[in-house]
C-alpha positions as CSV (number, residue, x, y, z in Angstrom):
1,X,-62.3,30.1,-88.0
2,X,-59.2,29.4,-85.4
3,X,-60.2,26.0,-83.1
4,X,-61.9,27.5,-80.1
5,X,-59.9,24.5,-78.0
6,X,-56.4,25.6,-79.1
7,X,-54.0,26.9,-76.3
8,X,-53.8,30.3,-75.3
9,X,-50.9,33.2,-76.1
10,X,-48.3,32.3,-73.6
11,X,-48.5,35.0,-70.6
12,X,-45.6,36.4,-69.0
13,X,-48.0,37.3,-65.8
14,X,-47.4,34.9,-63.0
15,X,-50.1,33.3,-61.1
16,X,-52.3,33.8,-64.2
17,X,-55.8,32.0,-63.4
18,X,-59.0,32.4,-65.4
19,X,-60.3,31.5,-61.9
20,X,-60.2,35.2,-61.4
21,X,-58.6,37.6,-58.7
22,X,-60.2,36.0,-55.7
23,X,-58.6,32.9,-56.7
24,X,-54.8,33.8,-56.2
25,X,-54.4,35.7,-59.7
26,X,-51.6,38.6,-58.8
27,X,-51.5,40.9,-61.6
28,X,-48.1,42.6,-62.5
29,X,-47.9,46.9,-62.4
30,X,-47.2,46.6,-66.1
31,X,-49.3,44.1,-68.0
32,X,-48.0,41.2,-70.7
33,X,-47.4,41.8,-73.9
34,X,-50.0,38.8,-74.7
35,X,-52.3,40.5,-72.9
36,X,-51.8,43.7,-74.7
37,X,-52.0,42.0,-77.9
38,X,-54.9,40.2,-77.2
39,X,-57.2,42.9,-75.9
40,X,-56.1,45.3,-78.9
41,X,-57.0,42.7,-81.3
42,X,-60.4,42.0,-79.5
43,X,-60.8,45.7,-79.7
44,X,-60.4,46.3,-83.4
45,X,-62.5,42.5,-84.4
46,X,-64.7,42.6,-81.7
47,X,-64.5,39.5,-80.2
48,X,-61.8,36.7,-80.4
49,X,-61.8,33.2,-80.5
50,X,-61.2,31.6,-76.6
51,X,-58.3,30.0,-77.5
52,X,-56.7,33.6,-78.6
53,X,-57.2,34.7,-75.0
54,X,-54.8,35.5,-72.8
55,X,-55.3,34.0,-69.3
56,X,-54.9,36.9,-67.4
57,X,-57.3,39.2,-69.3
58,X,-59.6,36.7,-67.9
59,X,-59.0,36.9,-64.8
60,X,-59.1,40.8,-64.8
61,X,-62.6,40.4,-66.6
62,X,-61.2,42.2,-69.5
63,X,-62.3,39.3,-71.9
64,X,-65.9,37.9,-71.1
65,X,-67.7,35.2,-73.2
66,X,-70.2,35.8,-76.0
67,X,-73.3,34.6,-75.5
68,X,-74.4,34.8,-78.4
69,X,-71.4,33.3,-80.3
70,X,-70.3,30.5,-78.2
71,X,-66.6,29.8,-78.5
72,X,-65.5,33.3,-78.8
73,X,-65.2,36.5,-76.1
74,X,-65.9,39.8,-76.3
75,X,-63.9,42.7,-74.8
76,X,-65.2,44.8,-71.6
77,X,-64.2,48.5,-71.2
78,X,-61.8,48.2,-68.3
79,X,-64.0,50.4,-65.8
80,X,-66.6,48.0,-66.2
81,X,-64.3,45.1,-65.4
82,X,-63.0,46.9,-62.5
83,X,-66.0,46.1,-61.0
84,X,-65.6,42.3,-61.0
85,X,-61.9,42.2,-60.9
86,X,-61.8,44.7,-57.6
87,X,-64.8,43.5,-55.7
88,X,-62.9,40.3,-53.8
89,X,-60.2,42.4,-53.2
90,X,-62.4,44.9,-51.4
91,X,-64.0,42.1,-49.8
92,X,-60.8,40.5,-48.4
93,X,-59.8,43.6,-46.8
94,X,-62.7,44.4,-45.3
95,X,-62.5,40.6,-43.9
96,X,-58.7,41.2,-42.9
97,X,-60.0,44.8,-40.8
98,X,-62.9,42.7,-39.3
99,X,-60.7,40.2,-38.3
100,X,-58.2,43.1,-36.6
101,X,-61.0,44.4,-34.5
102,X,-61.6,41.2,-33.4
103,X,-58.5,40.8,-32.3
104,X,-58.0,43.6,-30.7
105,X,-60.8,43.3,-28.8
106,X,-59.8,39.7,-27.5
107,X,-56.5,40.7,-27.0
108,X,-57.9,44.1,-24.9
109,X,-59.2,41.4,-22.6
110,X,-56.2,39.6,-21.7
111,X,-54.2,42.8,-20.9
112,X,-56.9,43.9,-18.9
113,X,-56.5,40.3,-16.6
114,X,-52.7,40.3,-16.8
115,X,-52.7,44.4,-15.8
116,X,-55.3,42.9,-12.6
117,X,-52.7,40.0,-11.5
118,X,-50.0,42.2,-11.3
119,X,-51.3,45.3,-9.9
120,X,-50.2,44.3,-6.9
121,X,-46.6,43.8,-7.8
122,X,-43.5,46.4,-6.8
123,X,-42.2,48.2,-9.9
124,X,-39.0,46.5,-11.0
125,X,-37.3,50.3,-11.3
126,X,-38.4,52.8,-8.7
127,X,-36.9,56.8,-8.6
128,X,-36.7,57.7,-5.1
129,X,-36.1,61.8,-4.8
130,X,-35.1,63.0,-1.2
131,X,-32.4,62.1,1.0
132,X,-35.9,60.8,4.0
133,X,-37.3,58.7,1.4
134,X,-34.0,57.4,0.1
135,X,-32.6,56.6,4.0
136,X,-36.1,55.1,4.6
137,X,-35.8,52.7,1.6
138,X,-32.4,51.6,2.4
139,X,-33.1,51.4,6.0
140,X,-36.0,48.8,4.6
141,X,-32.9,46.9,2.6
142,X,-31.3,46.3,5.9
143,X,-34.0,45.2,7.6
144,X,-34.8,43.0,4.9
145,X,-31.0,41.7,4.5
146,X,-30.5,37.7,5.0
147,X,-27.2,37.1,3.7
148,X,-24.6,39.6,2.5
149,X,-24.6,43.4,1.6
150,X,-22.3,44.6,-1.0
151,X,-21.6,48.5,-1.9
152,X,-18.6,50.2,-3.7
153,X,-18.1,54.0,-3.5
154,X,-16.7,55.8,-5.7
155,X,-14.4,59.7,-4.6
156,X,-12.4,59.9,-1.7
157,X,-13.0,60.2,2.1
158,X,-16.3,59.9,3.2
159,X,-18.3,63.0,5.3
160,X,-17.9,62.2,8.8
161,X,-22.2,62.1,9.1
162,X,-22.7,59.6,6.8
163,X,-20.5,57.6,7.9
164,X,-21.8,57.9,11.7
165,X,-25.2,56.9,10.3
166,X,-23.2,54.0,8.2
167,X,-21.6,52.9,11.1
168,X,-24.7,52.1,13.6
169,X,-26.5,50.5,10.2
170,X,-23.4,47.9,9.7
171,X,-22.6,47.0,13.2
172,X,-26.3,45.9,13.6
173,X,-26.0,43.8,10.1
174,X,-22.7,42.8,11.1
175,X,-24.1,41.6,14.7
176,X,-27.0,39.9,12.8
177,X,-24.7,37.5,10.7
178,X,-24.9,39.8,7.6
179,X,-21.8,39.6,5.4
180,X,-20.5,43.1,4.7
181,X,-18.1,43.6,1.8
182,X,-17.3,47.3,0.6
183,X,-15.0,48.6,-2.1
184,X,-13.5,51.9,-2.2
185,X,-11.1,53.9,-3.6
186,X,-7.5,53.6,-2.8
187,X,-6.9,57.5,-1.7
188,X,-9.4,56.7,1.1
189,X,-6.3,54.8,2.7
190,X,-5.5,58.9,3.5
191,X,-8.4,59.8,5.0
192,X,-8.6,59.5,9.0
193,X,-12.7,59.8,9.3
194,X,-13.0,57.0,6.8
195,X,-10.0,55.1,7.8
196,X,-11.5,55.2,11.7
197,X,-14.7,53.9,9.9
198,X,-13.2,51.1,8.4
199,X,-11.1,50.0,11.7
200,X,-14.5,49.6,13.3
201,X,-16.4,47.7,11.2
202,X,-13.1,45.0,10.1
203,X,-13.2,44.7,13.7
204,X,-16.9,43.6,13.4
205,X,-16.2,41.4,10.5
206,X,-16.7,43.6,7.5
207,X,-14.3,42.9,4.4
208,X,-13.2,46.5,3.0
209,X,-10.9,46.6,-0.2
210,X,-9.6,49.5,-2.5
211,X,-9.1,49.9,-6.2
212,X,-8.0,52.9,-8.1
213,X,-11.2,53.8,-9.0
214,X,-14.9,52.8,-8.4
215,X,-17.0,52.9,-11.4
216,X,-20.4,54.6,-9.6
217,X,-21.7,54.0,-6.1
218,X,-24.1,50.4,-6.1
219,X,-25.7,48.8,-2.9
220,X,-27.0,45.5,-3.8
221,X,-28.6,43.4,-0.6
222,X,-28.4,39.6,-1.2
223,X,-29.5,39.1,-5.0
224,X,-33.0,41.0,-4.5
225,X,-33.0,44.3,-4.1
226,X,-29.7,46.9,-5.1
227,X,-29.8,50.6,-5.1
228,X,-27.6,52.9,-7.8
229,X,-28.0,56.6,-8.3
230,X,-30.7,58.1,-10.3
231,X,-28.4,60.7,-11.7
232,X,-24.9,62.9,-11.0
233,X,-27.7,64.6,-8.6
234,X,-27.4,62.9,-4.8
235,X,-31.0,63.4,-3.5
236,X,-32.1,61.0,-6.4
237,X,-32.0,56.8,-6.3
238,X,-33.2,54.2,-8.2
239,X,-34.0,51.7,-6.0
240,X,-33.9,48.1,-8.5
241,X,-35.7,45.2,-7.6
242,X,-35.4,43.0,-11.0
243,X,-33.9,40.0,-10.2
244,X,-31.4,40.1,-13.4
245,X,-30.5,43.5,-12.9
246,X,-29.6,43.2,-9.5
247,X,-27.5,40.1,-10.3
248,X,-25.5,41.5,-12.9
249,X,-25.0,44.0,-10.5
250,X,-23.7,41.4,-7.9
251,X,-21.7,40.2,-10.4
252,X,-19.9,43.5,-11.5
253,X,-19.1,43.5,-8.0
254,X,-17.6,40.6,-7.7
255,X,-15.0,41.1,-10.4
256,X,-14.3,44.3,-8.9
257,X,-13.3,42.9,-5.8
258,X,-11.1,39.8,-7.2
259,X,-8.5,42.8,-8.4
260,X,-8.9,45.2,-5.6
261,X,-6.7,45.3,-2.9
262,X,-7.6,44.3,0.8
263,X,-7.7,47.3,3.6
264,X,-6.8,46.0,7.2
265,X,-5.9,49.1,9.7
266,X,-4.3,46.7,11.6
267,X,-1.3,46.4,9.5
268,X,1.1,48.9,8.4
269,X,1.6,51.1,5.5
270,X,-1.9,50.9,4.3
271,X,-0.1,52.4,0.9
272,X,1.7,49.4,0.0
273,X,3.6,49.2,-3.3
274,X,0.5,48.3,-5.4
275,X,-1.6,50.5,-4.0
276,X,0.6,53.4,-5.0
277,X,1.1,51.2,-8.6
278,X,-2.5,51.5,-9.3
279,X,-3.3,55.1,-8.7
280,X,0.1,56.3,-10.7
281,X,-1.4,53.8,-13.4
282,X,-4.8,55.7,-13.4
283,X,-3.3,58.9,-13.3
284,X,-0.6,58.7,-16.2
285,X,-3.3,56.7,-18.4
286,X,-5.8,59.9,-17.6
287,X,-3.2,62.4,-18.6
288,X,-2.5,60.5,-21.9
289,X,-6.5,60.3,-22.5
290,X,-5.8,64.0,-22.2
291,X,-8.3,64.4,-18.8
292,X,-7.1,67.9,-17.2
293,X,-6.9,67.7,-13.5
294,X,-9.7,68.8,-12.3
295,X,-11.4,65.5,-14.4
296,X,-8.6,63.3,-12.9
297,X,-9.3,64.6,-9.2
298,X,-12.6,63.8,-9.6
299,X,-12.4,60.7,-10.8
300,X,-9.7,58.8,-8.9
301,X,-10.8,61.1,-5.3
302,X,-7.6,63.0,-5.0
303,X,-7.4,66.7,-4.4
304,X,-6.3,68.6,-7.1
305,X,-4.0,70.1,-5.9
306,X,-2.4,66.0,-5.3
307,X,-2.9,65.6,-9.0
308,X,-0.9,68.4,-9.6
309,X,2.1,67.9,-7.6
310,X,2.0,64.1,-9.0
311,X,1.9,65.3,-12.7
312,X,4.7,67.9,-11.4
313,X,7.0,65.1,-10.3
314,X,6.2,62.7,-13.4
315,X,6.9,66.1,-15.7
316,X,10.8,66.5,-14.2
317,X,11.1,62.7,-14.2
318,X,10.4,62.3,-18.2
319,X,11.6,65.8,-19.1
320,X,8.5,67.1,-20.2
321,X,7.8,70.9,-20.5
322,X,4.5,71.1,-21.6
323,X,0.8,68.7,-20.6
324,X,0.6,67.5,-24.4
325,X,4.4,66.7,-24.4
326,X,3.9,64.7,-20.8
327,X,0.9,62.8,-22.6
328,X,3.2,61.6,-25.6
329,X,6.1,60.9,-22.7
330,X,4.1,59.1,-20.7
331,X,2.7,56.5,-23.4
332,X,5.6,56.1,-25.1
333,X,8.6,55.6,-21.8
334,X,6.8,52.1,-21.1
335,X,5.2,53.5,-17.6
336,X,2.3,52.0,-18.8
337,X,3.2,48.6,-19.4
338,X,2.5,45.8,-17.5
């Protein structure tokens, strides 16, 4: 007879324990070869001495001791064993889904006080739909204005009715203290409504400048509350009252108007040489982007038929005989440099 008190096969399963699964044992998808070995010779002898045992058959309750030869174990049909090996596993998940419930449940209760303190807050991000509820909203900016306004807006000339309602709505901010500073696009220097506009309200004390083109139309009032559209549709807003939103949006603004140029009526041409730099820069860089007119009208506020004639003049100037021709012309005759 082997000693009962000599070492065990080496194991090649990690975390092997006789303590059993509960007790950390992690059993590998494909068992050891000691283990194999083991079992199959406990199998064919019936029992084998202790020391012959590999650890993790132990632990799986594949190898239980003989009670009636001490010293020595005796193998267990694994579907008995299963019952032993798999029972703290069962347990610990039905602890870990107890303890989910339950924390669930405590959780459920703090959303339910944190959804109670600020039920009475303003959405951050509002939709407003309708030019009455959008007027009323911004009306409500105004009123609520304590230091500055900023807005940029992009396209041409403005209609002649909304800048009538503009103008009564900035003369009272301006009359209240209310820095006004606007940015638009440079082919409103062409536009008599708008230009009659602006000569009012510099007059007043509002700072207008002009760039070659305005990303999207933003109103932001002091660093609370800013407006930008909903969509391409006009009767929709989204009126933004999240304080690092609407300063990044302040902020935008602000390095738009370090490069844009300054408008004052006062002074003649209002299309002074970089004016007329910037918009033949956006132009030529749209027809080598391959934009067709219509896209470039759009986007810089010119008529079409302006874009036209411009492309026209830049076409006999380089040569060109075709729009694909122009676009390799243009980006390769150093126009664009600079």
């Amino acid at each position: 007879m082997k000693d009962d008190h000599s070492s065990p096969p080496a194991c090649d399963c990690r975390e092997s324990s006789p303590g059993g699964v509960a007790r950390g044992f992690r059993p590998p998808e494909q068992p050891c070869e000691a283990a194999l070995a083991s079992y199959r010779r406990a199998l064919v002898a019936g029992s084998l001495p202790q020391g012959e045992v590999a650890g993790c058959l132990r632990a799986l309750h594949l190898m239980v001791t003989d009670r009636e030869s001490p010293g020595f174990m005796i193998p267990v049909p694994p579907e008995t064993a299963s019952y032993s090996a798999l029972a703290p596993l069962q347990e610990a998940v039905l602890e870990r889904r107890r303890d989910l419930r339950s924390t669930r449940a405590t959780l459920s209760v703090f959303e339910a006080l944190y959804a109670d303190v600020h039920r009475s807050e303003q959405p951050a991000l509002t939709r407003l739909s309708g030019e009455p509820v959008i007027s009323k909203a911004l009306d409500a900016g105004v009123a609520g204005c304590r230091e500055q306004v900023r807005t940029a807006h992009p396209g041409g000339g403005r209609p002649a009715h909304v800048l009538e309602e503009a103008l009564i709505r900035d003369l009272g901010n301006l009359r209240r203290g209310i820095r006004q500073r606007t940015i638009y696009q440079h082919t409103v220097r062409s536009d008599r409504t708008t230009l009659a506009y602006i000569e009012q309200v510099t007059a007043a004390g509002a700072e207008i400048r002009t760039l070659a083109e305005v990303a999207d139309r933003v109103i932001v009032f002091d660093l609370d509350l800013a407006f930008v559209p909903f969509s391409d549709d006009a009767h929709e807003a989204l009126r933004i009252q999240n304080p690092s939103l609407v300063r990044f949006l302040a902020r935008s603004f602000d390095e738009a108007w370090a490069r844009a140029v300054p408008v004052r009526p006062e002074r003649a041409p209002l299309r002074t040489p970089v004016v007329t730099s910037d918009l033949q820069r956006a132009i030529l860089q749209a027809v080598v982007n391959g934009e067709t007119d219509a896209s470039i009208a759009r986007r810089i506020g010119m008529s079409r038929r302006s874009v036209a004639e411009h492309m026209r003049k830049v076409s006999e100037q380089l040569g060109s005989t075709s729009r694909a021709q122009l676009g390799y012309l243009v980006a390769t005759s150093g126009l664009l440099d600079g």
